[in-house]
C-alpha positions in Angstrom: -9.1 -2.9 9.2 -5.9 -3.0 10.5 -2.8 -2.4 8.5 -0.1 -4.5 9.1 3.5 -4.4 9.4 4.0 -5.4 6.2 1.9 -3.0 4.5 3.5 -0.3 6.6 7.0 -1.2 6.0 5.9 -1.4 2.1 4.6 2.0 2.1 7.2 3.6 3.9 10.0 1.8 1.6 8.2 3.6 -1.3 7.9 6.9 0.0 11.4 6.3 0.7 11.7 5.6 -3.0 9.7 8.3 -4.3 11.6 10.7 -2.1 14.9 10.4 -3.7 12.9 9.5 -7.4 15.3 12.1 -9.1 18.5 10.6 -8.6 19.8 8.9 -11.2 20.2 5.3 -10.1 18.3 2.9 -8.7 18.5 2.9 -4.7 19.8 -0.1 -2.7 18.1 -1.9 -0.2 20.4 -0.9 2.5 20.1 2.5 1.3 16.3 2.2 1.8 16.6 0.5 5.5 19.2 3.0 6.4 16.8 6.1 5.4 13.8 4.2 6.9 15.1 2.3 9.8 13.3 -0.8 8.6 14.8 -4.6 9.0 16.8 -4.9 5.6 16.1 -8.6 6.2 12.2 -8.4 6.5 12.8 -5.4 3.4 14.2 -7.5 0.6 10.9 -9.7 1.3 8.8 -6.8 1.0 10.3 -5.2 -2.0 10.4 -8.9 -3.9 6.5 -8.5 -3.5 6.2 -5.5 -4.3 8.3 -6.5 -7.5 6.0 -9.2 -8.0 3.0 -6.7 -8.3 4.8 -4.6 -10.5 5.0 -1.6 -8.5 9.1 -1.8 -8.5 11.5 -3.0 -10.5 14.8 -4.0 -9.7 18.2 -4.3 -11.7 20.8 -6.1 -10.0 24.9 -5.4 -9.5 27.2 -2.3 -9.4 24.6 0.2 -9.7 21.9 -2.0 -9.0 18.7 -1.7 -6.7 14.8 -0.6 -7.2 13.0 2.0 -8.7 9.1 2.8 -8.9 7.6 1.1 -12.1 4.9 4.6 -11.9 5.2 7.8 -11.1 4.2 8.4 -7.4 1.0 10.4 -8.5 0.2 7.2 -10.3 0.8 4.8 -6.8 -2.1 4.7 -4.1 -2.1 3.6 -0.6 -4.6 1.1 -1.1 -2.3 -0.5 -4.5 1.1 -0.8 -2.4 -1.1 -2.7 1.2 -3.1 -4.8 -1.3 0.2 -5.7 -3.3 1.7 -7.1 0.2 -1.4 -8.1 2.5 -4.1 -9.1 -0.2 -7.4 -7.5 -0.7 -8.5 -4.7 1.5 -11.4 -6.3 3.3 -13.3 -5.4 6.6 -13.2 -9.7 7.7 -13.5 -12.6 5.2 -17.2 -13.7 6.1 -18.1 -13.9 2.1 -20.2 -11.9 0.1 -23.7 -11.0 0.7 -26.1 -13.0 -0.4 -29.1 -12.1 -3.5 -32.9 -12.4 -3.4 -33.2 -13.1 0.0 -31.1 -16.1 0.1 -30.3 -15.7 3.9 -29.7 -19.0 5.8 -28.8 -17.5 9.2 -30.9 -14.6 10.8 -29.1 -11.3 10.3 -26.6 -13.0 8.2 -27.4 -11.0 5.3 -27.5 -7.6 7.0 -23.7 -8.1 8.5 -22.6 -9.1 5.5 -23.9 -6.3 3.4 -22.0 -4.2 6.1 -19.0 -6.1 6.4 -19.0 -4.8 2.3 -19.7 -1.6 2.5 -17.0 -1.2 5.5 -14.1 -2.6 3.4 -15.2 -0.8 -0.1 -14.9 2.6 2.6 -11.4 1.2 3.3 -10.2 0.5 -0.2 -11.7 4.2 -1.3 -10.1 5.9 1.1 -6.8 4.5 1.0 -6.8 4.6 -2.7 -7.4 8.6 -2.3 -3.7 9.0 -1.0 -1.3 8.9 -3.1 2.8 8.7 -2.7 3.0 12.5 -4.1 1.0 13.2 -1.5 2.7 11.3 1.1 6.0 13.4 -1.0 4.8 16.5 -0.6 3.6 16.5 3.0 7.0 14.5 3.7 8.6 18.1 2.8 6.9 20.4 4.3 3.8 20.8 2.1 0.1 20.5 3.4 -1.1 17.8 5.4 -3.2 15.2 3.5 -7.0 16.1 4.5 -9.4 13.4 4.9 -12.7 13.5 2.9 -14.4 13.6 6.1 -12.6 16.2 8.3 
């Protein structure tokens, strides 16, 4: 799987968002792009997504701007990329098939893998959260991987 642009320019403007969670008003967009370094252009589409998946909210005006709808233990990885790039798949080649329903040699193995490999991808993004991403953001332990 490769993340894209989008889903890293989501998941930074969170963090960015869960960073500065305690003040008191919502935070612009320019604010965001400023702290970030993102496109405020390419932003605004971002965060209208992630508005439309409920993981922001936004209140318009003086004063106005976004906030996270949940707490950032409550926001995963795999939630914000899925919320601007669609499911967390390895390929879209289908799901495998039952009972030996295989039309094309090896078919049914692949696909079985192709699965597996994006289930992996969906579990393990969905292990990191934006606290976590907070806390290693300022100074705090790195994020260990299940694996290392």
């Amino acid at each position: 799987m490769r993340v894209s642009t989008r889903g890293d320019y989501a998941s930074r403007a969170l963090l960015s968002l869960a960073l500065h969670e305690d003040e008191c008003s919502p935070t612009t967009v320019r604010d965001i792009a400023d702290r970030t370094g993102l496109p405020q252009p390419y932003l605004e589409q971002i965060l209208l997504a992630l508005k439309a998946a409920g993981l922001v909210s936004s209140k318009r005006g003086v004063g106005g701007g976004y906030v996270l709808n949940r707490p950032p233990e409550a926001l995963t990885l795999a939630e914000i990329v899925a919320a601007v790039d669609g499911p967390i798949v390895a390929g879209d080649f289908g799901v495998p098939h039952q009972d030996g329903a295989c039309d094309h040699e090896g078919q049914c193995v692949l696909l079985s893998v192709w699965a597996d490999v994006g289930e992996h991808m969906r579990s393990h993004l969905s292990s990191f959260t934006l606290a976590d991403m907070v806390r290693q953001s300022r100074g705090g332990p790195r994020v260990v991987l299940a694996h290392e």
